[in-house]
Each structure stands twice: as structure tokens, then as C-alpha cells.
DSSP file (Angstrom, degrees, kcal/mol; ACC not computed):
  #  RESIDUE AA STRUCTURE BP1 BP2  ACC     N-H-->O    O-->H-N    N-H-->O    O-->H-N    TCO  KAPPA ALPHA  PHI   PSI    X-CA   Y-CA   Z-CA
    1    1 A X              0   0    0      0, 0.0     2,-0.1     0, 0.0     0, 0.0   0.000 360.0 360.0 360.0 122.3    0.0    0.0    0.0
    2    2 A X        -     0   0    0      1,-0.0     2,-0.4     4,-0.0     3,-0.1  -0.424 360.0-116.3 -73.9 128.3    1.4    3.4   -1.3
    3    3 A X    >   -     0   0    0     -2,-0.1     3,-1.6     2,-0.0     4,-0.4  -0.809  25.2-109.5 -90.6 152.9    1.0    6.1    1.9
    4    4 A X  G >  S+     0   0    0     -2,-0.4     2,-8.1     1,-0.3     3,-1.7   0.619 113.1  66.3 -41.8-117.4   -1.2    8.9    1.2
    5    5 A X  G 3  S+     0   0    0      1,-0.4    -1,-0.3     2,-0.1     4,-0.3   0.204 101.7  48.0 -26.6  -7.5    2.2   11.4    1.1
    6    6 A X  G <> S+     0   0    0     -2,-8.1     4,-2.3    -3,-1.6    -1,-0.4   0.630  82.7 105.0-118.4 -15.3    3.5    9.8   -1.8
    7    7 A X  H <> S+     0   0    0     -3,-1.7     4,-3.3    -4,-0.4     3,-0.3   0.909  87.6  37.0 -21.2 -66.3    0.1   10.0   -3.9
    8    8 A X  H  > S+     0   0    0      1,-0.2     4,-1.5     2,-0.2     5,-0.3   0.891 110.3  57.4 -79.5 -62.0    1.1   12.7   -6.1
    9    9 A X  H  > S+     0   0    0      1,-0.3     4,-1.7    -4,-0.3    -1,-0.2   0.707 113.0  43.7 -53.4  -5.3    4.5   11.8   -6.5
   10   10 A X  H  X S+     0   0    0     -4,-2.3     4,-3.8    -3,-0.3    -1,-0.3   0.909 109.2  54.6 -74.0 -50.4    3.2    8.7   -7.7
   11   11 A X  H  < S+     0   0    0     -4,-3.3    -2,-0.2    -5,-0.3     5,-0.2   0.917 115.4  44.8 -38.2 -38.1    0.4   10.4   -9.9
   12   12 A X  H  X S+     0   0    0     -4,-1.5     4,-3.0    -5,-0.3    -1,-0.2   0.955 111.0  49.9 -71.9 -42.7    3.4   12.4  -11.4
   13   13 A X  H  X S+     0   0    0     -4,-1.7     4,-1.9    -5,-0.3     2,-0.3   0.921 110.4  47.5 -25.6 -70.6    5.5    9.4  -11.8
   14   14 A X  H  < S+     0   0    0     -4,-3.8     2,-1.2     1,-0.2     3,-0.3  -0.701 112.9  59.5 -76.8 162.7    2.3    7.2  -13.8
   15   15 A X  H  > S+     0   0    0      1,-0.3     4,-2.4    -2,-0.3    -1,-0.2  -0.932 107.0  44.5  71.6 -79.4    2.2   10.8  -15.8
   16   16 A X  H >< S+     0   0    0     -4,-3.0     3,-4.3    -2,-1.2     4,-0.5   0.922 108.4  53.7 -34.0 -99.0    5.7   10.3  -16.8
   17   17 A X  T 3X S+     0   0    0     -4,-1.9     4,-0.5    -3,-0.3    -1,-0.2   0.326 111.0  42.3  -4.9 -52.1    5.5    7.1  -17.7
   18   18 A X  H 3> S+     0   0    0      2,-0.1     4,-2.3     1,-0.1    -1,-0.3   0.696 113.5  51.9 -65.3 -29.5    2.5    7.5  -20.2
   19   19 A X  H << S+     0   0    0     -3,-4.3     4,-0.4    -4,-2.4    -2,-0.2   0.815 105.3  52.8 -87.8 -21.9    3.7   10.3  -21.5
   20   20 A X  H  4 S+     0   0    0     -4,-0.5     4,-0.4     2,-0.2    -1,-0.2   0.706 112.8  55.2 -53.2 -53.7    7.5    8.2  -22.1
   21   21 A X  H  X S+     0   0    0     -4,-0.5     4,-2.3    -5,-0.2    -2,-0.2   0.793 106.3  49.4 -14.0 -61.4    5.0    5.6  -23.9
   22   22 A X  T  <>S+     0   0    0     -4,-2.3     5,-0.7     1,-0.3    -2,-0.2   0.832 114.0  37.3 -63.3 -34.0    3.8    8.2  -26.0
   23   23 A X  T  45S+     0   0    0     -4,-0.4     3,-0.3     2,-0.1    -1,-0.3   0.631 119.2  53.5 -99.4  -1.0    7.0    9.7  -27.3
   24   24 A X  T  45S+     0   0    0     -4,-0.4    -2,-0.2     1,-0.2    -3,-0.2   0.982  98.9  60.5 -79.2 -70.0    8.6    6.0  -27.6
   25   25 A X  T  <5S-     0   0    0     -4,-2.3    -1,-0.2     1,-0.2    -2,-0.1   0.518 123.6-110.2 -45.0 -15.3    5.7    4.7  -29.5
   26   26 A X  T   5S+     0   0    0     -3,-0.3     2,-0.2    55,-0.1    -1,-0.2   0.375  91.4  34.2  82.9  -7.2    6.9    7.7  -32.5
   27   27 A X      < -     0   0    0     -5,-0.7    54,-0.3     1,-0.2     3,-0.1  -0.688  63.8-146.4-173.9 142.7    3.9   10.2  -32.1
   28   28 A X  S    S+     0   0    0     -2,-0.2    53,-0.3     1,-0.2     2,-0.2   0.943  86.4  12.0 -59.8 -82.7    1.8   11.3  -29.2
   29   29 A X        -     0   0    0     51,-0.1     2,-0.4    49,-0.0    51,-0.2  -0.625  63.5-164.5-120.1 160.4   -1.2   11.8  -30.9
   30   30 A X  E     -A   79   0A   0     49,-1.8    49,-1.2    -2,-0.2     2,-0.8  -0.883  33.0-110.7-133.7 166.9   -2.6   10.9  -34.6
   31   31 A X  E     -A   78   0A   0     -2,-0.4    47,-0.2    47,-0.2     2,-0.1  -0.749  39.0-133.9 -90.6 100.4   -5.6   12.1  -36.4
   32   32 A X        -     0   0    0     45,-2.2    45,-0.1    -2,-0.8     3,-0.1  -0.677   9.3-133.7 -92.3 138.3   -8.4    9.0  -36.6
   33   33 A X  S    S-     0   0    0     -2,-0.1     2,-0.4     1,-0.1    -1,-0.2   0.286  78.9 -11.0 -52.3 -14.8  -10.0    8.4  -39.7
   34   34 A X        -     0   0    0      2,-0.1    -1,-0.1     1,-0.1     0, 0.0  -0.932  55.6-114.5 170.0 168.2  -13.7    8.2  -37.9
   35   35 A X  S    S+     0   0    0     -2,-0.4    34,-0.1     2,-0.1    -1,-0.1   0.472  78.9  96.0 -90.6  -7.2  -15.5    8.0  -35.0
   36   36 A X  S    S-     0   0    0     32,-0.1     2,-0.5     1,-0.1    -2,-0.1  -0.274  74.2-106.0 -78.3 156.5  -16.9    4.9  -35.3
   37   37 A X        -     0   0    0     -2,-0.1     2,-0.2     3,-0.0     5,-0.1  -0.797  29.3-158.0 -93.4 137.9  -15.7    1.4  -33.8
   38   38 A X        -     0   0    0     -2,-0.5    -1,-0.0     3,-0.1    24,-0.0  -0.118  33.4-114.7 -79.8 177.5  -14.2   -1.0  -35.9
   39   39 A X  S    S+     0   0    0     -2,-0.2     3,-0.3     3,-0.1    -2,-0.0   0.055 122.7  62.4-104.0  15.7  -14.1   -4.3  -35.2
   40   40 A X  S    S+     0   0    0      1,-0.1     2,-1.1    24,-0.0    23,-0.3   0.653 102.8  58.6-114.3 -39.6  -10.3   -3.8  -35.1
   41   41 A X        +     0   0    0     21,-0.2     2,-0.2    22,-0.1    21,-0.2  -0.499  69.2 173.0-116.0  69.2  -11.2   -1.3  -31.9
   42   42 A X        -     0   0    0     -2,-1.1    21,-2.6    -3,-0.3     2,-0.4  -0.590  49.6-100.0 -53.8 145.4  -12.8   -3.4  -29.5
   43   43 A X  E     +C   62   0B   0     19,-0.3    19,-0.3    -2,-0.2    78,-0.1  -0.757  50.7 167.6  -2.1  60.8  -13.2   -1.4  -26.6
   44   44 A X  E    S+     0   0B   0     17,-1.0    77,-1.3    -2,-0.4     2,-0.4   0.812  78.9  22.9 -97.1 -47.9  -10.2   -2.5  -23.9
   45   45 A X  E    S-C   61   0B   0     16,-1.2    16,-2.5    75,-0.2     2,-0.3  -0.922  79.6-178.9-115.5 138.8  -10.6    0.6  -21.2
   46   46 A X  E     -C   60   0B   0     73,-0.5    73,-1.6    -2,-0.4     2,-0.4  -0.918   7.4-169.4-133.1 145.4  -14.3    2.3  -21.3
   47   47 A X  E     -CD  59 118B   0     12,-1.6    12,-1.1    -2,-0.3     2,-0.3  -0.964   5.1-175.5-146.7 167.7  -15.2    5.0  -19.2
   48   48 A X  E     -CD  58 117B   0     69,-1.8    69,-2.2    -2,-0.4     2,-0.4  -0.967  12.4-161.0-165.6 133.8  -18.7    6.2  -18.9
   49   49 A X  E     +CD  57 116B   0      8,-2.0     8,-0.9    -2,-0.3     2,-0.3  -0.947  33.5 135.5-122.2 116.4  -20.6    9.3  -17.0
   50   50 A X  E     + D   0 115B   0     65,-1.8    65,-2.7    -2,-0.4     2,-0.4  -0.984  27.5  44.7-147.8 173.3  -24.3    9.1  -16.3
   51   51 A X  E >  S+ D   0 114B   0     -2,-0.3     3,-0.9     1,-0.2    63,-0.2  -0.676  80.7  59.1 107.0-155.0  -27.2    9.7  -13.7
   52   52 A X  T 3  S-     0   0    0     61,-0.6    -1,-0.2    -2,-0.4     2,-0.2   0.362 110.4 -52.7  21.2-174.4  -27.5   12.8  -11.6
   53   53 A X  T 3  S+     0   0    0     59,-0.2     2,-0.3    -3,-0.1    -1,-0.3  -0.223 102.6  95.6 -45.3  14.5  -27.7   16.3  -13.1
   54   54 A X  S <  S-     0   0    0     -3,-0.9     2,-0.3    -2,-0.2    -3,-0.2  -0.626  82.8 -89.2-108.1 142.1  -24.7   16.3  -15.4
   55   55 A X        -     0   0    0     -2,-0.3    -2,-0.0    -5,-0.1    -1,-0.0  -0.507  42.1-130.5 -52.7 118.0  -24.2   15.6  -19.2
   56   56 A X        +     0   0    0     -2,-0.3     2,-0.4    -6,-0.1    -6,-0.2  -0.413  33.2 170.7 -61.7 174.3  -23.4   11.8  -19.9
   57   57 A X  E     -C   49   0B   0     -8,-0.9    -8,-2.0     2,-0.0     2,-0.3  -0.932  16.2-154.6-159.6 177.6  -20.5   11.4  -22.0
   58   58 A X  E     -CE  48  70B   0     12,-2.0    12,-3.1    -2,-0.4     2,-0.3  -0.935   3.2-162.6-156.9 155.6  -18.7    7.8  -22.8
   59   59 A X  E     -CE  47  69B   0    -12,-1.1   -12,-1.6    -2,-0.3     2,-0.4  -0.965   7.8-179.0-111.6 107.9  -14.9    7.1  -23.9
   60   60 A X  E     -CE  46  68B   0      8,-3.8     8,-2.2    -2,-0.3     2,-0.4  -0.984   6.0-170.2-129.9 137.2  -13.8    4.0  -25.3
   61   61 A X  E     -CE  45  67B   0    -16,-2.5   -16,-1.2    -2,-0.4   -17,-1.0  -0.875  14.5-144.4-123.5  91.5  -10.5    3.4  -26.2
   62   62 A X  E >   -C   43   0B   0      4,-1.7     3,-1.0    -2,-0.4   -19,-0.3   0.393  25.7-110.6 -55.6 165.1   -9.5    0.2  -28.3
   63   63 A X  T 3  S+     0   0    0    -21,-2.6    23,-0.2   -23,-0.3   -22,-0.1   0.721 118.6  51.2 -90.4   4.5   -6.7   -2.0  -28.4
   64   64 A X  T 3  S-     0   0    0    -22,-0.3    -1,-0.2   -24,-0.1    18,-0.2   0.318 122.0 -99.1-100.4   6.9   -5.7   -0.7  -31.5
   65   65 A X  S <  S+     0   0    0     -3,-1.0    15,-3.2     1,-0.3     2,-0.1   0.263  75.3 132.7 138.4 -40.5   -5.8    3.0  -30.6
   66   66 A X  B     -B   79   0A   0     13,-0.2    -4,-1.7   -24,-0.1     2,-0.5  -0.264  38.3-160.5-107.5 141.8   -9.0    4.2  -31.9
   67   67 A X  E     -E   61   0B   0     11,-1.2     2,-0.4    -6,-0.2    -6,-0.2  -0.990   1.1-161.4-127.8 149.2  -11.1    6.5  -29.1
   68   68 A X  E     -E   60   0B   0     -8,-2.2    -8,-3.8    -2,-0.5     2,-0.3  -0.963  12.2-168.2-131.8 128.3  -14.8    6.9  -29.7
   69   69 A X  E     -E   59   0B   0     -2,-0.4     2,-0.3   -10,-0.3   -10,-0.2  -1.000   9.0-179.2-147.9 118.8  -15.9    9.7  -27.8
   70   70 A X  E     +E   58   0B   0    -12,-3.1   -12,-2.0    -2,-0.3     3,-0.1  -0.987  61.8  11.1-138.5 131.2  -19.8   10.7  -27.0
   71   71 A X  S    S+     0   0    0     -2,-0.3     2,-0.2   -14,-0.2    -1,-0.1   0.652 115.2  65.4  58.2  21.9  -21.5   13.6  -25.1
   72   72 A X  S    S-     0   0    0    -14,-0.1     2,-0.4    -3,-0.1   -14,-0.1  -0.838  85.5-123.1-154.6 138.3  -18.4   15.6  -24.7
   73   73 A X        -     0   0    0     -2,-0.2     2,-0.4    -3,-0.1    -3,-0.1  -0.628  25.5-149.6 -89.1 139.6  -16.5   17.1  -27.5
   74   74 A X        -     0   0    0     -2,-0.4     3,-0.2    -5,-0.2    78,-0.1  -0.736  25.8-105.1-104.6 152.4  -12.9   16.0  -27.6
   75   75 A X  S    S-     0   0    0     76,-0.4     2,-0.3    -2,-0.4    -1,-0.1   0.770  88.1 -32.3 -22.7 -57.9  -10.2   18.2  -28.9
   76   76 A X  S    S-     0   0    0     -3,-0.0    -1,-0.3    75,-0.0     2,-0.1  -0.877  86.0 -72.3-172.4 138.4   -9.7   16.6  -32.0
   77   77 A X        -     0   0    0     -2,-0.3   -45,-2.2    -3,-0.2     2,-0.2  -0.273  58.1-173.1 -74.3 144.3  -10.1   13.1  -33.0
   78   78 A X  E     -A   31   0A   0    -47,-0.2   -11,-1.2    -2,-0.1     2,-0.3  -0.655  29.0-177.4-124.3 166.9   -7.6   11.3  -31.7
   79   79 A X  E     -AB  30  66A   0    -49,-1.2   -49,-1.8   -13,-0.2     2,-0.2  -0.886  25.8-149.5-115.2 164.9   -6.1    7.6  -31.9
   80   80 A X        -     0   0    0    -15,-3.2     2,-0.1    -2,-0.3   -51,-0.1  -0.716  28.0 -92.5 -90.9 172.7   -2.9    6.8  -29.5
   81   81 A X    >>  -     0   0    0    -54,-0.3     3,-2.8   -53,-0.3     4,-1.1  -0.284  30.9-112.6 -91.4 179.0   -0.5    4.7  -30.1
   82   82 A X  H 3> S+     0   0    0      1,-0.3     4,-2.1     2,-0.3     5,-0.2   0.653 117.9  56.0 -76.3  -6.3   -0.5    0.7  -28.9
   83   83 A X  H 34 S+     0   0    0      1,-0.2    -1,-0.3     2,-0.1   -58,-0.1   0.364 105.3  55.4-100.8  15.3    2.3    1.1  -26.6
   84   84 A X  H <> S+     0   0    0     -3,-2.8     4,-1.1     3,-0.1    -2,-0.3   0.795 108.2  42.3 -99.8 -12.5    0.1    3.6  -25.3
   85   85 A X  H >< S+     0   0    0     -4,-1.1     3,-1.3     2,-0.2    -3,-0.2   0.991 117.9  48.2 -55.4 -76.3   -3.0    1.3  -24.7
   86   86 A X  T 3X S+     0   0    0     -4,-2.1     4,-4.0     1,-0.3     5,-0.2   0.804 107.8  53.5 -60.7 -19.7   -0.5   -1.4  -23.3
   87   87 A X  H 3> S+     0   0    0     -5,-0.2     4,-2.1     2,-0.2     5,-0.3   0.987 109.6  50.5 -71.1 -47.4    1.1    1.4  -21.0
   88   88 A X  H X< S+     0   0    0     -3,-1.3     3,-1.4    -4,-1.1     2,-1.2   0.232 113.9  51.4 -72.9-139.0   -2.9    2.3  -19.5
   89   89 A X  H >> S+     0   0    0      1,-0.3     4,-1.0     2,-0.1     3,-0.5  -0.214 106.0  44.2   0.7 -69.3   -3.1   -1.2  -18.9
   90   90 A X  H 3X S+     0   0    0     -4,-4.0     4,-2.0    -2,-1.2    -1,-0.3   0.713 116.1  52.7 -65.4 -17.6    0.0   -1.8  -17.1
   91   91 A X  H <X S+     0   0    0     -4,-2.1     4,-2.4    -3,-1.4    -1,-0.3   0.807 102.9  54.7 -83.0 -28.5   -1.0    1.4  -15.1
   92   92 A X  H <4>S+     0   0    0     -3,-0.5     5,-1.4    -5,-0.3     6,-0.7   0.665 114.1  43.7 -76.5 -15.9   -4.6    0.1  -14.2
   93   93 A X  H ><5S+     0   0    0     -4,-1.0     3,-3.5     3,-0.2    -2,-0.2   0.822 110.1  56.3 -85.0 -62.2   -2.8   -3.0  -12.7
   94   94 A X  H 3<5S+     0   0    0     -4,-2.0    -2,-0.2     1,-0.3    -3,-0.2   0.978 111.4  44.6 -21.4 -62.0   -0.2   -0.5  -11.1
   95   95 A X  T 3<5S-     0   0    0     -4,-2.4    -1,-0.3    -5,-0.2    -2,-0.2   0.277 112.7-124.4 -84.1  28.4   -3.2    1.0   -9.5
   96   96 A X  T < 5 +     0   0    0     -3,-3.5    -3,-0.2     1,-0.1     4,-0.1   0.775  51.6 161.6  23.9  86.3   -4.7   -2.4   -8.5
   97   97 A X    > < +     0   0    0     -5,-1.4     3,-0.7     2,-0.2    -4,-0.1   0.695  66.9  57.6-113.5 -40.4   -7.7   -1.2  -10.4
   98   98 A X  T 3  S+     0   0    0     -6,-0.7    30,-0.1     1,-0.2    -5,-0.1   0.920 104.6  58.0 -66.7 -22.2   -9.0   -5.2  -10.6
   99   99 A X  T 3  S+     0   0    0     -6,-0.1     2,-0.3     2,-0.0    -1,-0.2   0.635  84.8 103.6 -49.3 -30.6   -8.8   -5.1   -6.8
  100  100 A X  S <  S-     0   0    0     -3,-0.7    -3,-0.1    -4,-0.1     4,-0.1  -0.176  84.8 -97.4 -64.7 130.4  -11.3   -2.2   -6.4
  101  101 A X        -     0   0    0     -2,-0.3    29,-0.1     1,-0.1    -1,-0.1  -0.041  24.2-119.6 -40.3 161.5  -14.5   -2.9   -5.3
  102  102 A X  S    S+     0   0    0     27,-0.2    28,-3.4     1,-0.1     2,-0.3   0.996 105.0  34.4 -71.0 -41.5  -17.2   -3.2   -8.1
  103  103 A X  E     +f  130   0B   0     26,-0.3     2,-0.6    28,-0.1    28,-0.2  -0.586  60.3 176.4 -77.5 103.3  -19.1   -0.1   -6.1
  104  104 A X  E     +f  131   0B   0     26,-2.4    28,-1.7    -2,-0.3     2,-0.3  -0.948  25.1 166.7-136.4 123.5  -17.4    3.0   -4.2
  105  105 A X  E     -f  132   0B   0     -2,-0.6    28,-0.2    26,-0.2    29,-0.1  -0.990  35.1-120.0-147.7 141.9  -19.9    4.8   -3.3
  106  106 A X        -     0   0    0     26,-1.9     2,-0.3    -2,-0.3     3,-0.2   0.322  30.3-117.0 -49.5-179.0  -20.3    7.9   -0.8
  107  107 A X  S    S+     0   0    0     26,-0.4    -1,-0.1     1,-0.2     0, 0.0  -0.878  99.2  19.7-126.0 166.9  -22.7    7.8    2.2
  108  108 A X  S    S-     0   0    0     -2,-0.3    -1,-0.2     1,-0.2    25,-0.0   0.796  88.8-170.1  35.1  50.1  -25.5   10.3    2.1
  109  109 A X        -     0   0    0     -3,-0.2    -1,-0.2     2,-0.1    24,-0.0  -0.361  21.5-124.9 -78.1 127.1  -25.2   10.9   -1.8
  110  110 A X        -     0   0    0      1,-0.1   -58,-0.0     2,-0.1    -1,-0.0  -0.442  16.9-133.5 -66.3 160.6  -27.1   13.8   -3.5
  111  111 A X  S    S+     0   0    0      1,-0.2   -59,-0.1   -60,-0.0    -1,-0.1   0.074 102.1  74.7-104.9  32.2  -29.0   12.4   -6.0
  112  112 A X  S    S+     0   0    0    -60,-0.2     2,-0.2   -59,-0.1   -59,-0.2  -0.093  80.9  97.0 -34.7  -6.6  -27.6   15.4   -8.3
  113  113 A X        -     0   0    0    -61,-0.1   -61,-0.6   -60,-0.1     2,-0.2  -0.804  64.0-153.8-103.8 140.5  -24.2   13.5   -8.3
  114  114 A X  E     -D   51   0B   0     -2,-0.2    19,-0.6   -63,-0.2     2,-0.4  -0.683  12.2-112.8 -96.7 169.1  -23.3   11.2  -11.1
  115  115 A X  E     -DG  50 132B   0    -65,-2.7   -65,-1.8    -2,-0.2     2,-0.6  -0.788   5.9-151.4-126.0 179.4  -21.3    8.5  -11.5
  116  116 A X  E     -DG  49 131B   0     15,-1.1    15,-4.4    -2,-0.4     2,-0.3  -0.920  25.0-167.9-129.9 114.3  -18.0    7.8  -13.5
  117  117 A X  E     -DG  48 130B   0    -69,-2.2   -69,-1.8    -2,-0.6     2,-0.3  -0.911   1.4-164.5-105.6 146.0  -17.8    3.6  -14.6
  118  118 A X  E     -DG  47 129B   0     11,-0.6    11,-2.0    -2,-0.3     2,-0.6  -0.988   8.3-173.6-131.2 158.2  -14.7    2.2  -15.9
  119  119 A X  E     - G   0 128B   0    -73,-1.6     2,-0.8    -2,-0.3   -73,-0.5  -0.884   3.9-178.4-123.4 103.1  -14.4   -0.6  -17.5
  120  120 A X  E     - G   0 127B   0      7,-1.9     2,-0.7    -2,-0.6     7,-0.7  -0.811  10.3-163.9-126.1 127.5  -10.9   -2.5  -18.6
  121  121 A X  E     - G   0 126B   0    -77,-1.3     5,-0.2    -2,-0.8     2,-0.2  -0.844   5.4-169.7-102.6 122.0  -11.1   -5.5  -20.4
  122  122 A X        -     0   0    0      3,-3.6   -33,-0.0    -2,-0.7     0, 0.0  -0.280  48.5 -97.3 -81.2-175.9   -7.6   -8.3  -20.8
  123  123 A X  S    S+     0   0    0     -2,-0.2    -1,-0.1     3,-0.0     3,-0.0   0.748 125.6  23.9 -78.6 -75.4   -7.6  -10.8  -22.8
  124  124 A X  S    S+     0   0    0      1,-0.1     2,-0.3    -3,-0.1    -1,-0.0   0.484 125.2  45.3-108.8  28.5   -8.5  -13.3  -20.0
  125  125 A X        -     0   0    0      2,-0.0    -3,-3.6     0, 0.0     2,-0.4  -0.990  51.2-179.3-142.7 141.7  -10.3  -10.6  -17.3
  126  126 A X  E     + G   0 121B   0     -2,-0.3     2,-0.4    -5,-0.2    -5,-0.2  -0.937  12.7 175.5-117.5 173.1  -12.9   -7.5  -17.5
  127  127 A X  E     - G   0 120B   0     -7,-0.7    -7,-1.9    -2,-0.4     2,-0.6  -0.909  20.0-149.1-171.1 148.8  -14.0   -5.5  -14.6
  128  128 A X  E     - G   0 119B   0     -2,-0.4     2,-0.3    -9,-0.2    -9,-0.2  -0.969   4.6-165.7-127.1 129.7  -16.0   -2.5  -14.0
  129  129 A X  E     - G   0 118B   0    -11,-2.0     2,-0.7    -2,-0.6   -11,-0.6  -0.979   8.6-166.0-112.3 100.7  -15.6    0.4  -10.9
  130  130 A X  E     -fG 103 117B   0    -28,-3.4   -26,-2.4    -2,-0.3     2,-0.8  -0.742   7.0-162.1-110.0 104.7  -18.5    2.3  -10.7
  131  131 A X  E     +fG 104 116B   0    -15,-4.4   -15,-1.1    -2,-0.7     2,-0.5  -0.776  16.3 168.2-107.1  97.5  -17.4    5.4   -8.6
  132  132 A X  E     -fG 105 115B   0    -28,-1.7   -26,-1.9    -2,-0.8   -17,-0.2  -0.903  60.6 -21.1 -73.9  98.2  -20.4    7.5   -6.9
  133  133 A X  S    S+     0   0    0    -19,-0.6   -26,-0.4    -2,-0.5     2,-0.3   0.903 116.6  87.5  65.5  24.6  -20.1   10.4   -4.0
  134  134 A X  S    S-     0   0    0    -30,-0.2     2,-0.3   -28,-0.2    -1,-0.2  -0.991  72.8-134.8-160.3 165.3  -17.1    9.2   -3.0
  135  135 A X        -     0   0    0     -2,-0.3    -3,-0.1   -30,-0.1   -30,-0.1  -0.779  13.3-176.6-117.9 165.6  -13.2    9.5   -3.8
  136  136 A X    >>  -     0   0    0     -2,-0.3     3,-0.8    -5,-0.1     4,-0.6  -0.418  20.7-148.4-158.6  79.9  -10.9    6.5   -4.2
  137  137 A X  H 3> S+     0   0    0      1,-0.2     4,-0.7     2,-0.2   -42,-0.0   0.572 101.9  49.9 -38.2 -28.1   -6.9    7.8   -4.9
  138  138 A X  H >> S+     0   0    0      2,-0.2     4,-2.2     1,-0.2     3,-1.3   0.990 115.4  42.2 -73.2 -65.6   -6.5    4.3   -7.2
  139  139 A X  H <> S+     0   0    0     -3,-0.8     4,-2.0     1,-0.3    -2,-0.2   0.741 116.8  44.2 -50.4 -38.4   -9.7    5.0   -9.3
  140  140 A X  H 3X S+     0   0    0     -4,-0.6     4,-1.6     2,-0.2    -1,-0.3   0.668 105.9  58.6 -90.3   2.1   -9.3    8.7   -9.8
  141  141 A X  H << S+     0   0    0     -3,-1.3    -2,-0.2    -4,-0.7     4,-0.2   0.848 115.7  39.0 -85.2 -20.2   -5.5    8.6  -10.7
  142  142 A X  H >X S+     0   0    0     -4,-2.2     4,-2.1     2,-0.2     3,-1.0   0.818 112.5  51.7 -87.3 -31.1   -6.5    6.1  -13.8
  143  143 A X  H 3X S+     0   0    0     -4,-2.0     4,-1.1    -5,-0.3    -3,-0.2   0.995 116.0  46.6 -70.4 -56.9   -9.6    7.8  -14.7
  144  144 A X  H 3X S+     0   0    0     -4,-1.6     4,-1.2     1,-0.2    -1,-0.2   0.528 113.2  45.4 -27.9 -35.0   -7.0   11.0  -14.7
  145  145 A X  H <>>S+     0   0    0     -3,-1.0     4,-1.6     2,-0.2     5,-0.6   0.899 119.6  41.2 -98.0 -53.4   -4.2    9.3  -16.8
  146  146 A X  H  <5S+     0   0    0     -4,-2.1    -2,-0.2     1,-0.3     6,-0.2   0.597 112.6  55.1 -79.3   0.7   -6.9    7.8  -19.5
  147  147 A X  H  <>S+     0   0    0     -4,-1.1     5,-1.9    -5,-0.2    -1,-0.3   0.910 113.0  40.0 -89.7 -65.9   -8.8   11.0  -19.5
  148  148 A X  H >X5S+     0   0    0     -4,-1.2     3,-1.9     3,-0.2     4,-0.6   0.913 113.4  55.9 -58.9 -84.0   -5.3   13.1  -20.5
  149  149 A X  T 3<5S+     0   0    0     -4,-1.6    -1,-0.2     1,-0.3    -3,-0.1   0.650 110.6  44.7 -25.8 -22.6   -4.2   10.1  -23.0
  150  150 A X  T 34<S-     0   0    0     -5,-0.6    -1,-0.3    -2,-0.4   -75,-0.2   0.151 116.9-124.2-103.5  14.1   -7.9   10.7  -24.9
  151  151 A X  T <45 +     0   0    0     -3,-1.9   -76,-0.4     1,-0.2     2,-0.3   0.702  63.4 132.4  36.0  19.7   -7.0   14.4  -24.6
  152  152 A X     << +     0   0    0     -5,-1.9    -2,-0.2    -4,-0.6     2,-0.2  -0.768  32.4 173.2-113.1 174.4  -10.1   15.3  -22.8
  153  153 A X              0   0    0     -2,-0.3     0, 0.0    -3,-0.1     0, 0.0  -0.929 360.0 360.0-166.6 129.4  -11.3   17.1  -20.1
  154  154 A X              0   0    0     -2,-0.2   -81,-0.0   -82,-0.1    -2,-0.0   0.282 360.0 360.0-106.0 360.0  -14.7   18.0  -18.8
């Protein structure tokens, strides 16, 4: 267990790290040919906002690259590259993200609050962290990393 006093220097650390991914791989970001899924860009990390008062929006990010992006306008459409997929992998393991409960949820929760799913699928695991009214350092330092990797921000 990482102590709370090293939390950001890790966040900056897993930062690095993608971003070292990114320029290894030969270009941070590339222009995708469409917004649509392929069958080449199953879905491997999903991220999802709905309920409460808010805009929904959804992410999906493929194992080939391709991000499909819905109810938030993204910068420009983007793909990364596949050693940037496998690097958000290796960081959702980093952040014991299959360990998190399915449910983190606040206690008294407005029902104005939404909630933030992600979803990361392996090759022989998926799992989904459905984060409500409540913080969780693991869950928001990957939603953070695949959020910057997709270039958005809400």
C-alpha cells in the first residue's frame, strides 16, 4: 500500500510514464479516420458518466488506438498509439484497479451526483468500478491518466 504522502508523486510518476509511452511509440497523438468502432477497436478501457444532473458522456478506447468519444467534445479526433494502450493497462494493474470494489460509493449521496464507470477488459479478465459520492486515490489517478491520454477534459 502506497502512503497517502506519496500519492502525487506517484500520480506524477504514472504521468511520466504514459507520456515516455507516448513519445517511444513515435507520435503522441494521430488524427483518426472516424469516430466509429471498428471491429479492429474493441473497446479495452471504457469510461462512462451518467445519472445525476450532469451531461453523460462515454470514452472508449480500443486496443488498436481508436477513441470513440460521445457527449463531450474532444479536442480533435484522436487515436494513440498501442504502446500507449498497453502502458494504461499496465497502469490500471499498477493502481490495482482489478482489486477495487465493483461499487465506491459515498454515504449520504445527493442524488444530483453522477457516476464515473470504468471498465478494462484483458484478454482473460474484464472489470467494471462504478465510482459514486465518494473519492478513491486508485480510481481517480487512472480515470485521470486515460482521460489526459484521450485528450479530454470536462
Amino acid at each position: 500500500m502506497v502512503h497517502s504522502s506519496h500519492r502525487p508523486k506517484l500520480f506524477i510518476a504514472s504521468l511520466a510514464w504514459l507520456a515516455s509511452s507516448l513519445l517511444v511509440a513515435g507520435s503522441v497523438v494521430q488524427a483518426a479516420p472516424s469516430a466509429r468502432h471498428s471491429h479492429a477497436a474493441v473497446p479495452v478501457i471504457e469510461i462512462t458518466r451518467q445519472g445525476g444532473n450532469i451531461r453523460p458522456f462515454s470514452v472508449a478506447i480500443g486496443a488498436d488506438g481508436a477513441i470513440t468519444v460521445s457527449g463531450i467534445q474532444p479536442r480533435s479526433p484522436v487515436t494513440i498509439p498501442k504502446a500507449a494502450v498497453r502502458g494504461l493497462l499496465t497502469l490500471a494493474r499498477a493502481e490495482h484497479f482489478f482489486a477495487l470494489s465493483p461499487h465506491i460509493v459515498g454515504q449520504r449521496v445527493n442524488p444530483d451526483v453522477a457516476s464515473i464507470s470504468i471498465t478494462v477488459q484483458t484478454p482473460t479478465r474484464s472489470w467494471t468500478v462504478t465510482e459514486r459520492g465518494a473519492r478513491n486515490a486508485h480510481f481517480d489517478q487512472f480515470f485521470a491518466v486515460v482521460m489526459a491520454a484521450a485528450q479530454l477534459s470536462f
